[in-house]
PDB file of N, CA, C and O in Angstrom:
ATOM      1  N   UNK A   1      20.642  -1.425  54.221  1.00  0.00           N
ATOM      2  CA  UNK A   1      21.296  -0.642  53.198  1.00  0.00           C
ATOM      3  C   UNK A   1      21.444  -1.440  51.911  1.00  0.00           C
ATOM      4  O   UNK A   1      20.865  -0.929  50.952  1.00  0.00           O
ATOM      5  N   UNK A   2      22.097  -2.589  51.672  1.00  0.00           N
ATOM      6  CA  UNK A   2      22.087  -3.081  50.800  1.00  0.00           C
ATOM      7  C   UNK A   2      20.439  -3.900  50.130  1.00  0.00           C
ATOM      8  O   UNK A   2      20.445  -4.398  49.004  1.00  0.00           O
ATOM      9  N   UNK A   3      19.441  -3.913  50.813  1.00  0.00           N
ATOM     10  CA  UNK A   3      18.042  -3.844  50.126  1.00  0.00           C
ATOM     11  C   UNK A   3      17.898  -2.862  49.414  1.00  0.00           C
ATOM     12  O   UNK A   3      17.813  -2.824  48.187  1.00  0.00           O
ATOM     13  N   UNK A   4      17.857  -1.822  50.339  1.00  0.00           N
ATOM     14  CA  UNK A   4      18.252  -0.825  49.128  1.00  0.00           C
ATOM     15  C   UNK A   4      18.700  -0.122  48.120  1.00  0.00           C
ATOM     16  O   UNK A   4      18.114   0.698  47.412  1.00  0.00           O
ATOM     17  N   UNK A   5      20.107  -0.613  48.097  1.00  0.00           N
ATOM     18  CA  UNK A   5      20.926  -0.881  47.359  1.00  0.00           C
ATOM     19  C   UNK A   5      20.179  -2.160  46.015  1.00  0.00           C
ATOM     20  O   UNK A   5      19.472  -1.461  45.290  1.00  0.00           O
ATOM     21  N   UNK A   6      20.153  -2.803  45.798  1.00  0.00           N
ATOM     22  CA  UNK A   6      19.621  -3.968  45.207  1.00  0.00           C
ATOM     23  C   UNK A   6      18.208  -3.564  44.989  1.00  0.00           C
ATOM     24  O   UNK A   6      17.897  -4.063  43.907  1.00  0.00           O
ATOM     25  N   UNK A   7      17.476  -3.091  45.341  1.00  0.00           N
ATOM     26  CA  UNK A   7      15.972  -2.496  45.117  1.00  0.00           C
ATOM     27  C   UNK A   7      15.859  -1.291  43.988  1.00  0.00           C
ATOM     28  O   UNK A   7      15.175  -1.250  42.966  1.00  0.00           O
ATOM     29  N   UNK A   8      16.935  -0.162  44.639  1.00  0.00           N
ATOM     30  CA  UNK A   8      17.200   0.447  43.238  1.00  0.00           C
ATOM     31  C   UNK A   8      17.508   0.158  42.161  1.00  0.00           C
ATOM     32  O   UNK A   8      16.961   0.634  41.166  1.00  0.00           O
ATOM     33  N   UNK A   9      18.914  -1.100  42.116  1.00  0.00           N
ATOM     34  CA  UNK A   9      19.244  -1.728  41.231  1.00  0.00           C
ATOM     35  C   UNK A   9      18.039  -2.302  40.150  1.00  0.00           C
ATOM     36  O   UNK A   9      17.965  -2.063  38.945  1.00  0.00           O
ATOM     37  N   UNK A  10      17.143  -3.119  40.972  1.00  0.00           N
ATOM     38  CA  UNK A  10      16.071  -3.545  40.212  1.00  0.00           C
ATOM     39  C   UNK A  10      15.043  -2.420  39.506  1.00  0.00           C
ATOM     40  O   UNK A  10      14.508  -2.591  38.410  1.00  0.00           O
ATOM     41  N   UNK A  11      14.891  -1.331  40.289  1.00  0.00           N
ATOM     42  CA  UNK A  11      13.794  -0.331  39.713  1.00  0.00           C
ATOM     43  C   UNK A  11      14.464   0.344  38.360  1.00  0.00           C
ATOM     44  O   UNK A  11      13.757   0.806  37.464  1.00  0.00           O
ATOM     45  N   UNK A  12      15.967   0.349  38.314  1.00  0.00           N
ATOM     46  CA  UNK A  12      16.506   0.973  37.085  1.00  0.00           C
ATOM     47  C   UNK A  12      16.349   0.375  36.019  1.00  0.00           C
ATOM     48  O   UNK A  12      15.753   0.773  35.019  1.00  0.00           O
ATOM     49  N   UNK A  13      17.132  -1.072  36.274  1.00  0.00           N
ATOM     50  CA  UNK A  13      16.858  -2.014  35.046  1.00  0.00           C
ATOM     51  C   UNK A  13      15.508  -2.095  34.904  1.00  0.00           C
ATOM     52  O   UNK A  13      15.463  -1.857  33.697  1.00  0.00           O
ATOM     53  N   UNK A  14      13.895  -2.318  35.358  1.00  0.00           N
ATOM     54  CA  UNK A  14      13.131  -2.034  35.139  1.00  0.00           C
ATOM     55  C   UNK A  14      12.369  -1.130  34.308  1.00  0.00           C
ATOM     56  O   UNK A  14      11.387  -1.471  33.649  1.00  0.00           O
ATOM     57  N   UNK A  15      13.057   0.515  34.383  1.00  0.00           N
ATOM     58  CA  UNK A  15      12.889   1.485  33.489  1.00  0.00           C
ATOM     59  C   UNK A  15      13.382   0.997  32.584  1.00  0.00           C
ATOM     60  O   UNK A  15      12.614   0.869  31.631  1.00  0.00           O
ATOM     61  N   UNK A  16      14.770   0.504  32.377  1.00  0.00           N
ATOM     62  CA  UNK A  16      14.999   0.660  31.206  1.00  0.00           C
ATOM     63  C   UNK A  16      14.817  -0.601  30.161  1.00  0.00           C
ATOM     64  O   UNK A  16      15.063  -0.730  28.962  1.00  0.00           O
ATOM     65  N   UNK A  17      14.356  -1.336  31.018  1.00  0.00           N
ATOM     66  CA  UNK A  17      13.728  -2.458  29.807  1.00  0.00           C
ATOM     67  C   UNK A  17      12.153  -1.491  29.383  1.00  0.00           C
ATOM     68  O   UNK A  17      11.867  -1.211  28.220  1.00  0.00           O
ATOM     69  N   UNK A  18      11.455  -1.175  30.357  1.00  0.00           N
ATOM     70  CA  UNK A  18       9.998  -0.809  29.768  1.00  0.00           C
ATOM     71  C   UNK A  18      10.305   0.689  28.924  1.00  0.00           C
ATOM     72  O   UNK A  18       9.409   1.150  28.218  1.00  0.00           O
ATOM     73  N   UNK A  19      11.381   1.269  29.027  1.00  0.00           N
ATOM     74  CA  UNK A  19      11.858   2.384  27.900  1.00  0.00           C
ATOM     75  C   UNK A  19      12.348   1.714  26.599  1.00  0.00           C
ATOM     76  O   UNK A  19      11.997   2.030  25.463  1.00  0.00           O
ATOM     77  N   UNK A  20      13.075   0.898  26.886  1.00  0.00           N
ATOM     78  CA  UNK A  20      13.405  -0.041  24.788  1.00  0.00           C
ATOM     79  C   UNK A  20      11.944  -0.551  24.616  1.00  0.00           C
ATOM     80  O   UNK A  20      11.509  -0.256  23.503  1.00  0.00           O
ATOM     81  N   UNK A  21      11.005  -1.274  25.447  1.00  0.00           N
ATOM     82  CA  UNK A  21       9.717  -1.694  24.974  1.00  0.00           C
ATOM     83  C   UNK A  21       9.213  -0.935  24.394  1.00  0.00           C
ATOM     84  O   UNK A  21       8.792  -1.106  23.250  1.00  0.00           O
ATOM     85  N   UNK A  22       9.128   0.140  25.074  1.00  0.00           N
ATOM     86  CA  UNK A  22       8.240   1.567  24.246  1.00  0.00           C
ATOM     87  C   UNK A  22       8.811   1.999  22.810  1.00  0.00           C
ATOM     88  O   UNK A  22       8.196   2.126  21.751  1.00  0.00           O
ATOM     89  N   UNK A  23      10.038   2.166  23.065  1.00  0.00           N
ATOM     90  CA  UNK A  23      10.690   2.734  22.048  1.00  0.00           C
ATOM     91  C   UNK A  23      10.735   1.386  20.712  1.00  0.00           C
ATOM     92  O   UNK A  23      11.195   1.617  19.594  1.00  0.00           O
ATOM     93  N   UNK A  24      10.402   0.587  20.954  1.00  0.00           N
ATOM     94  CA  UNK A  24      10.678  -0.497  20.194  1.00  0.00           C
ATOM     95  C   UNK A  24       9.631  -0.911  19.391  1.00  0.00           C
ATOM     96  O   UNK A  24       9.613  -1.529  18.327  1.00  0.00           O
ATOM     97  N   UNK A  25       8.627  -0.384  20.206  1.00  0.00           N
ATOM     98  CA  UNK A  25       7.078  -0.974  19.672  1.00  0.00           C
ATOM     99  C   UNK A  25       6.953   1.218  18.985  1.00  0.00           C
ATOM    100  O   UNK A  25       6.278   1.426  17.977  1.00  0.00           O
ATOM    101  N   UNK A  26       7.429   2.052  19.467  1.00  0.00           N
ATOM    102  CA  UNK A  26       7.262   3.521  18.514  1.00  0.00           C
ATOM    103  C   UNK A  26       7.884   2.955  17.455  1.00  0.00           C
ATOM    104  O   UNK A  26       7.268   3.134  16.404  1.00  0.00           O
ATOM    105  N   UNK A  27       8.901   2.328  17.355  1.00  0.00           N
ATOM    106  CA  UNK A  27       9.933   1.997  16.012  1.00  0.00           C
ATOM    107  C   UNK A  27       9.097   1.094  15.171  1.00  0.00           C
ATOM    108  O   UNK A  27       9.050   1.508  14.012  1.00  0.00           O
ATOM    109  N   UNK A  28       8.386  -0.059  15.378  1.00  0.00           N
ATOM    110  CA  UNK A  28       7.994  -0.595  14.494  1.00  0.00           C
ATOM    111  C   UNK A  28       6.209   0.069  13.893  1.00  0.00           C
ATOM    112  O   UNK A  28       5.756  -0.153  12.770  1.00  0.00           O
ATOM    113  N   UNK A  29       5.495   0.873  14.987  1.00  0.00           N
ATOM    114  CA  UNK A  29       4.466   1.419  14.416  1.00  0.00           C
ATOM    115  C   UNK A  29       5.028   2.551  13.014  1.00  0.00           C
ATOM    116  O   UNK A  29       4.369   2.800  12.005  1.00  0.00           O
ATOM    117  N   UNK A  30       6.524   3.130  13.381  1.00  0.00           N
ATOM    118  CA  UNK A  30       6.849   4.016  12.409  1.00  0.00           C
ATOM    119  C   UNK A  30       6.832   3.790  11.259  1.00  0.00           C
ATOM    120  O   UNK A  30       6.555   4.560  10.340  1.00  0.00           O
ATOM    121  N   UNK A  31       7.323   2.002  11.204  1.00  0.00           N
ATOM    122  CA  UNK A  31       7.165   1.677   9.821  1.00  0.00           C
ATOM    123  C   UNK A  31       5.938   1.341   9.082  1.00  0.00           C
ATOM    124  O   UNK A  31       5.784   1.492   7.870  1.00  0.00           O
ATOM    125  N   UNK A  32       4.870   0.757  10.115  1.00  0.00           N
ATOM    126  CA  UNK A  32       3.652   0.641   9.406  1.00  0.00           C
ATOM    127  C   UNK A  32       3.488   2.049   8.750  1.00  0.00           C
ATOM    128  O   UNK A  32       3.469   1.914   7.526  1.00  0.00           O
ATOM    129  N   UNK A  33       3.402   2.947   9.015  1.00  0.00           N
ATOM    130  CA  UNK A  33       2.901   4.378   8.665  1.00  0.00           C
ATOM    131  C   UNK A  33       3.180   3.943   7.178  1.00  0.00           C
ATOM    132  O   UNK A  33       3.974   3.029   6.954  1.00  0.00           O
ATOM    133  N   UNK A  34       2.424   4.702   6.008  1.00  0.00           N
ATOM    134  CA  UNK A  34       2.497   4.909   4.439  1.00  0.00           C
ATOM    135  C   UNK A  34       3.647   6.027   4.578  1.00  0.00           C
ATOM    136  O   UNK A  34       3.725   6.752   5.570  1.00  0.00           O
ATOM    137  N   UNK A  35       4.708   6.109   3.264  1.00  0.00           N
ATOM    138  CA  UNK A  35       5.438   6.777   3.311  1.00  0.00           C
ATOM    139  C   UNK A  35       4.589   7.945   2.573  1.00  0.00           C
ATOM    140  O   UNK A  35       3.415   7.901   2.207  1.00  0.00           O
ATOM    141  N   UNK A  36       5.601   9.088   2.452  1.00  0.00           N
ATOM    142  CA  UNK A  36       4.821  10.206   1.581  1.00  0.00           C
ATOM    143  C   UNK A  36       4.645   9.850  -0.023  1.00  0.00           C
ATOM    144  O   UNK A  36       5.236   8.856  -0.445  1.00  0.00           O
ATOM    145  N   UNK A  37       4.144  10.346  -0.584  1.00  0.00           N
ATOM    146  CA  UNK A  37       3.661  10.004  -2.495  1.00  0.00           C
ATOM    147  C   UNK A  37       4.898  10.707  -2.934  1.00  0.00           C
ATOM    148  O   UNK A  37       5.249  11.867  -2.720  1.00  0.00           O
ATOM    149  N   UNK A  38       5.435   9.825  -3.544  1.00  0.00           N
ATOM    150  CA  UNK A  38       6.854  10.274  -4.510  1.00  0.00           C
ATOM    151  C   UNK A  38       6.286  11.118  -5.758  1.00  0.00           C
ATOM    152  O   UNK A  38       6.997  11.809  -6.487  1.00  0.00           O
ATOM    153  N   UNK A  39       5.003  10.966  -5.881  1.00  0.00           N
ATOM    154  CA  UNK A  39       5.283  12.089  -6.803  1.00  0.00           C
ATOM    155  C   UNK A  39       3.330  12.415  -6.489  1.00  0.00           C
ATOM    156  O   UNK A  39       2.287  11.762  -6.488  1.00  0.00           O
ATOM    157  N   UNK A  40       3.867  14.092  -6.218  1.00  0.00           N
ATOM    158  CA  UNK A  40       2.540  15.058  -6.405  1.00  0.00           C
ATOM    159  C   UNK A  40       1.848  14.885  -7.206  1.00  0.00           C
ATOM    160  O   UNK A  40       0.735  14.369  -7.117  1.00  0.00           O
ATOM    161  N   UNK A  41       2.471  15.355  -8.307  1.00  0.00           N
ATOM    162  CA  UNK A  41       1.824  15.688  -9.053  1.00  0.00           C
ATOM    163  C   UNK A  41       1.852  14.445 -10.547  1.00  0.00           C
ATOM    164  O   UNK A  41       2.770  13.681 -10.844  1.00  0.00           O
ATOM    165  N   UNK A  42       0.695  14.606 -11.151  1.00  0.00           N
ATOM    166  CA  UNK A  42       0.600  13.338 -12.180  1.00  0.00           C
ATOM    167  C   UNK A  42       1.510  13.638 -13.458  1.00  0.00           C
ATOM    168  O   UNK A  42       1.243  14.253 -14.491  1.00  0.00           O
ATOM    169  N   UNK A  43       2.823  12.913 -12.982  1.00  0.00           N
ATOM    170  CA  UNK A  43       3.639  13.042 -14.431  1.00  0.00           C
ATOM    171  C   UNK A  43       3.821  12.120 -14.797  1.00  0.00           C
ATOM    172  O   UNK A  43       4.185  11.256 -14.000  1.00  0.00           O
ATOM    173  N   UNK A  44       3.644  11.742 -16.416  1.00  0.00           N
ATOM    174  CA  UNK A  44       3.517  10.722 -17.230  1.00  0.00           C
ATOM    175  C   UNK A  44       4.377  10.012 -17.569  1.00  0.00           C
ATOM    176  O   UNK A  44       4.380   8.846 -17.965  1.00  0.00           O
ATOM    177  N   UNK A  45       5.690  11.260 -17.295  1.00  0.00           N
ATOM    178  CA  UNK A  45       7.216  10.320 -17.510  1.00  0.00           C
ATOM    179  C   UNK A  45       7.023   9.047 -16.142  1.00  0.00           C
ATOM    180  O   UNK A  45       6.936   7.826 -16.273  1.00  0.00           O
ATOM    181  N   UNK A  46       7.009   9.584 -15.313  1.00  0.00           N
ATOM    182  CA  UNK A  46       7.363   8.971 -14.054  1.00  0.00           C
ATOM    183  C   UNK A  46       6.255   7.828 -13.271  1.00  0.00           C
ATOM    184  O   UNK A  46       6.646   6.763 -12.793  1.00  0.00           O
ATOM    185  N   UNK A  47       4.798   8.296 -13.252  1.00  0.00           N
ATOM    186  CA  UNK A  47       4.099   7.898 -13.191  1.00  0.00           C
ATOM    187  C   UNK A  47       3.693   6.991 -14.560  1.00  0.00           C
ATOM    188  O   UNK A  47       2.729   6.342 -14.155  1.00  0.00           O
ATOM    189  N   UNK A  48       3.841   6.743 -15.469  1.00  0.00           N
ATOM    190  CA  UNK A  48       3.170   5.893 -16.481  1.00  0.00           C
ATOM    191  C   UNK A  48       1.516   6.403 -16.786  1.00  0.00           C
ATOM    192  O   UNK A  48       0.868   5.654 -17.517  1.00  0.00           O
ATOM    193  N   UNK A  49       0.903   7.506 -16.310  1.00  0.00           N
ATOM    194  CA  UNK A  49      -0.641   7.987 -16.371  1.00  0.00           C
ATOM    195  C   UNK A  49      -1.137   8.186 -18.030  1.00  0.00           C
ATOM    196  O   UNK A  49      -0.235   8.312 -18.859  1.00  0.00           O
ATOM    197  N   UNK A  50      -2.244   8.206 -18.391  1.00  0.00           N
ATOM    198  CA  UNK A  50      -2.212   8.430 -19.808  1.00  0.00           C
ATOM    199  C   UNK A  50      -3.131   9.840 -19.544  1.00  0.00           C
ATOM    200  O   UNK A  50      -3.814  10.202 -18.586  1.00  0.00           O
ATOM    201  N   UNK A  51      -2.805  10.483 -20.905  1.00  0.00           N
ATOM    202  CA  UNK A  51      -3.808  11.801 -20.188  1.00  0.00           C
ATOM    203  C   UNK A  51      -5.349  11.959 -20.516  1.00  0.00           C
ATOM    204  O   UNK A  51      -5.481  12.192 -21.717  1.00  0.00           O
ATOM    205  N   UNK A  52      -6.179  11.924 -20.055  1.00  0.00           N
ATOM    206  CA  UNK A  52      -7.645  11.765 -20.153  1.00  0.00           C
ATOM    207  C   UNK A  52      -7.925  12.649 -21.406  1.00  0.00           C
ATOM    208  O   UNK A  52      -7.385  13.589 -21.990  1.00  0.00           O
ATOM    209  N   UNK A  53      -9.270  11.715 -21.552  1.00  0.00           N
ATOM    210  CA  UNK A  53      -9.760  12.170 -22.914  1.00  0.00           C
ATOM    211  C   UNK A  53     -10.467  13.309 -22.832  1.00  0.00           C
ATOM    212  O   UNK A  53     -11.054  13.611 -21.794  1.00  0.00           O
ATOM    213  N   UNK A  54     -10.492  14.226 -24.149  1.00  0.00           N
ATOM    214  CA  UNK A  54     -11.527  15.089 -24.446  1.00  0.00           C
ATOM    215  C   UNK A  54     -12.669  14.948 -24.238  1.00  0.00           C
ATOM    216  O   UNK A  54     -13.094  13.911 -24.748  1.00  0.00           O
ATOM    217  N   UNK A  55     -13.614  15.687 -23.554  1.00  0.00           N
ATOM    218  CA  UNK A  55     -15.119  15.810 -23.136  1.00  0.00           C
ATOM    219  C   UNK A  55     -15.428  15.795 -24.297  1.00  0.00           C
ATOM    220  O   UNK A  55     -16.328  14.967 -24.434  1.00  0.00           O
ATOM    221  N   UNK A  56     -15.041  16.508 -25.712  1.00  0.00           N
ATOM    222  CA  UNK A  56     -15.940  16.090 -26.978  1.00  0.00           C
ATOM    223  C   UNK A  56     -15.926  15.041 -27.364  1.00  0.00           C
ATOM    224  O   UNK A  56     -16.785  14.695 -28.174  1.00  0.00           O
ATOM    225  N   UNK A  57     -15.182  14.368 -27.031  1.00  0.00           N
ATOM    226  CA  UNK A  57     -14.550  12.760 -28.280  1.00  0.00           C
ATOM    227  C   UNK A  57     -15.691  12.028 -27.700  1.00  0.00           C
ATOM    228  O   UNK A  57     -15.910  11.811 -26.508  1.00  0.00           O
ATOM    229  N   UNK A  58     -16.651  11.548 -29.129  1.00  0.00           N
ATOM    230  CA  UNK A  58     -17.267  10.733 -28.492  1.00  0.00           C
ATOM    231  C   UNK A  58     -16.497   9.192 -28.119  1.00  0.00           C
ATOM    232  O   UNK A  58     -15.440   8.597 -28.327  1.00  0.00           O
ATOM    233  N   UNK A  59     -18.103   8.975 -27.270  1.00  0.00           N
ATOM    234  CA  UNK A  59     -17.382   7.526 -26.583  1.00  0.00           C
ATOM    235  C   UNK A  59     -17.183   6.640 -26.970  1.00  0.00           C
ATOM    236  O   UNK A  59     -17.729   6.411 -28.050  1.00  0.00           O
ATOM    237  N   UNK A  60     -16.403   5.691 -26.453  1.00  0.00           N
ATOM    238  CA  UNK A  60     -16.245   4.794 -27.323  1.00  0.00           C
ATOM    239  C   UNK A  60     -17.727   3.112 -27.431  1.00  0.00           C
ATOM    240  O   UNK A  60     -18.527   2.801 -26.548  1.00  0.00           O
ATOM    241  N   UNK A  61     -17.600   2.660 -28.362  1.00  0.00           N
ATOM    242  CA  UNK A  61     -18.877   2.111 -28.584  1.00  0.00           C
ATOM    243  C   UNK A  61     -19.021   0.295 -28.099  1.00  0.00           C
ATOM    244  O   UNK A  61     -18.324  -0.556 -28.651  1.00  0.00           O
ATOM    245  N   UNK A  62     -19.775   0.042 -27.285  1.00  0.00           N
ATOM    246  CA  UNK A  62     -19.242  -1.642 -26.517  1.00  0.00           C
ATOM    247  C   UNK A  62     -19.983  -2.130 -27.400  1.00  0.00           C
ATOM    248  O   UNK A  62     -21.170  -1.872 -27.597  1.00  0.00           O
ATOM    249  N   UNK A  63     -19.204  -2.964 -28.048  1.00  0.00           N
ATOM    250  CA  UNK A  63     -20.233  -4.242 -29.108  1.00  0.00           C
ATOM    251  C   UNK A  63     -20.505  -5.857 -27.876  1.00  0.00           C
ATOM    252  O   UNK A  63     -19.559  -6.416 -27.320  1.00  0.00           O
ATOM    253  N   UNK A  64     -21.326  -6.099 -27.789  1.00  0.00           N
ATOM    254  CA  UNK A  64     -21.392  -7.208 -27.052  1.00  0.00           C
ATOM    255  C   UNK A  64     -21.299  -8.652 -27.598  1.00  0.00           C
ATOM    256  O   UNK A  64     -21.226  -9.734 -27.015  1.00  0.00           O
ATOM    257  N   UNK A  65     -21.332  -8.225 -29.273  1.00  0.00           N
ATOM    258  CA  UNK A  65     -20.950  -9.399 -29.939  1.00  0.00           C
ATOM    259  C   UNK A  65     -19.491 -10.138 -30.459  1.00  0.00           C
ATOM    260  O   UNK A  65     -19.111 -11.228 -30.887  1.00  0.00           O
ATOM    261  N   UNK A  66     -18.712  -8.231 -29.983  1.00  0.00           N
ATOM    262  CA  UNK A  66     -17.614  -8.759 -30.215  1.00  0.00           C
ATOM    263  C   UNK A  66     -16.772  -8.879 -29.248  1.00  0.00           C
ATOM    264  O   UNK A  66     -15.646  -9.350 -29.409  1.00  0.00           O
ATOM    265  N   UNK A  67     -17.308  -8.393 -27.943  1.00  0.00           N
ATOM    266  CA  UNK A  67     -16.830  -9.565 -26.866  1.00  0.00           C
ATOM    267  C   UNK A  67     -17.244 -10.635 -26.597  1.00  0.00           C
ATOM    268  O   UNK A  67     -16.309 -11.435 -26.568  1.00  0.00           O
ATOM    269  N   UNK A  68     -18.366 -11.174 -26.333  1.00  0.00           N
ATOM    270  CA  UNK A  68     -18.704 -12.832 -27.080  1.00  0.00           C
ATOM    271  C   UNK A  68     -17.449 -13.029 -27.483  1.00  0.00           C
ATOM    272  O   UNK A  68     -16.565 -13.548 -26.802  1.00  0.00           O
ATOM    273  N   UNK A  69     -17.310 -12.478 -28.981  1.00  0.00           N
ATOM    274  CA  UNK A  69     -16.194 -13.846 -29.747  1.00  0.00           C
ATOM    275  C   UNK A  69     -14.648 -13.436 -29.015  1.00  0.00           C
ATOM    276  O   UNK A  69     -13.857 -14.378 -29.053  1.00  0.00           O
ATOM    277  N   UNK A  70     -14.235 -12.446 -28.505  1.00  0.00           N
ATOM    278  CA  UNK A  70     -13.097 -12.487 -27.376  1.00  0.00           C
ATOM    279  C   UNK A  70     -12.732 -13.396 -26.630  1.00  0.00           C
ATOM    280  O   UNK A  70     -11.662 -14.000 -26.554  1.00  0.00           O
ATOM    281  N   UNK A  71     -14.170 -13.517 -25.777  1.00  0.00           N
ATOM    282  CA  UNK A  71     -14.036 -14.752 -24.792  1.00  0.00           C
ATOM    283  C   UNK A  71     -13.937 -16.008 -25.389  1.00  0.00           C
ATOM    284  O   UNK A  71     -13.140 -16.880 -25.042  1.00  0.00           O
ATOM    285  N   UNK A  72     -14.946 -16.115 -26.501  1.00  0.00           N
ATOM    286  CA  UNK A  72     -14.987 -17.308 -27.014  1.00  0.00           C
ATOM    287  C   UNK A  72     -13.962 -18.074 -27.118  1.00  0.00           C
ATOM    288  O   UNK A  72     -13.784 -19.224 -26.717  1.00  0.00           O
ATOM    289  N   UNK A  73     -13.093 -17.148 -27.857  1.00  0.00           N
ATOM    290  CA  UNK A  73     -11.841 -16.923 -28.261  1.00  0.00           C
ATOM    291  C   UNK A  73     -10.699 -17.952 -26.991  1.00  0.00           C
ATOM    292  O   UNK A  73      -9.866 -18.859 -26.974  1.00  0.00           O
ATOM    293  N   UNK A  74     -11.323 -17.138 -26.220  1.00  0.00           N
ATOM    294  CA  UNK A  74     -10.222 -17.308 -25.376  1.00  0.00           C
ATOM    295  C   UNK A  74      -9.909 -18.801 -24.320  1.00  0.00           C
ATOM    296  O   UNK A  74      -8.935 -19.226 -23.698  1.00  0.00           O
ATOM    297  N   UNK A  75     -11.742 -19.391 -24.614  1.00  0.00           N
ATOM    298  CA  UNK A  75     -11.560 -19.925 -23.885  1.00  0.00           C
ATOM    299  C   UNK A  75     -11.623 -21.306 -24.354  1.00  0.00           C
ATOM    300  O   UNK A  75     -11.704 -22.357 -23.718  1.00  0.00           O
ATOM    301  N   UNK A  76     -11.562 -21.042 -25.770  1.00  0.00           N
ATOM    302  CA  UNK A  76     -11.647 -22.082 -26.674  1.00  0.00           C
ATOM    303  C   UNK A  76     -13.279 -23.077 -26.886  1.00  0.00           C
ATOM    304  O   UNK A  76     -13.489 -24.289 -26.939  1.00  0.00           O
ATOM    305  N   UNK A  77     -14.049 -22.057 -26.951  1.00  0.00           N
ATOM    306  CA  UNK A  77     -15.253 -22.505 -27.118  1.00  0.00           C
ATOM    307  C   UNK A  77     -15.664 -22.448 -28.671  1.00  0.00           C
ATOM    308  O   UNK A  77     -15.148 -21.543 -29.326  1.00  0.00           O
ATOM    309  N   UNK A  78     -16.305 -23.092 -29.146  1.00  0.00           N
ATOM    310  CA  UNK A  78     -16.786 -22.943 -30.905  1.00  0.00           C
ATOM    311  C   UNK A  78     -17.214 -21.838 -31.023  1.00  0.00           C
ATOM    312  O   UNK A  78     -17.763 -21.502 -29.974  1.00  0.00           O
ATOM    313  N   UNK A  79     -17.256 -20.956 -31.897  1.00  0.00           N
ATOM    314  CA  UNK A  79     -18.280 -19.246 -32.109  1.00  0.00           C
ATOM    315  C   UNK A  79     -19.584 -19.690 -32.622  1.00  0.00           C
ATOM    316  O   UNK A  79     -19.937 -20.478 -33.499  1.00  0.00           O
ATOM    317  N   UNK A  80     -20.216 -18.875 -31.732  1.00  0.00           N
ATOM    318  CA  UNK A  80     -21.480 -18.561 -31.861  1.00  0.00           C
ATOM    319  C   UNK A  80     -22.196 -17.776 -32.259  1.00  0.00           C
ATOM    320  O   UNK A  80     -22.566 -17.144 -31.269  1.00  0.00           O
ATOM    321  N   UNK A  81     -22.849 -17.223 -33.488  1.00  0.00           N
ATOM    322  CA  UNK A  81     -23.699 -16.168 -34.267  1.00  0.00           C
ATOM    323  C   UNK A  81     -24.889 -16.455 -33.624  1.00  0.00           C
ATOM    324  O   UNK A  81     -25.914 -15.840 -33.917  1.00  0.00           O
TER     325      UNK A  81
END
């Protein structure tokens, strides 16, 4: 009687350690998860977004000479023509 007694004992505490395991390891996958997007929709107050340009405006024009002297600039190299 008392094996049995003491056998149950052990099979309970058993559950209930491998029930907090479970529940412990659901709790921390919960947090990996991404939360939801605070904001839907693109607002400029909130979000900082700028609003895209007009399909007519032309584009804007890359000079490659005057990034040259940017970098140049920057990195303290002599300019080069």
């Amino acid at each position: 009687m008392w094996r049995l007694f003491t056998g149950g004992i052990k099979v309970i505490i058993a559950i209930a350690a491998l029930t907090t395991a479970a529940n412990w390891i659901a709790l921390r996958e919960k947090d990996r998860a991404p939360g939801p997007a605070l904001a839907a929709a693109a607002d400029p107050a909130t979000t900082g977004t700028i609003a895209p340009r007009r399909a007519d405006a032309a584009p804007a024009r890359l000079d490659q000479r005057g990034l040259g002297r940017l970098m140049s600039e920057a990195s303290g190299e002599p300019r080069r023509r």
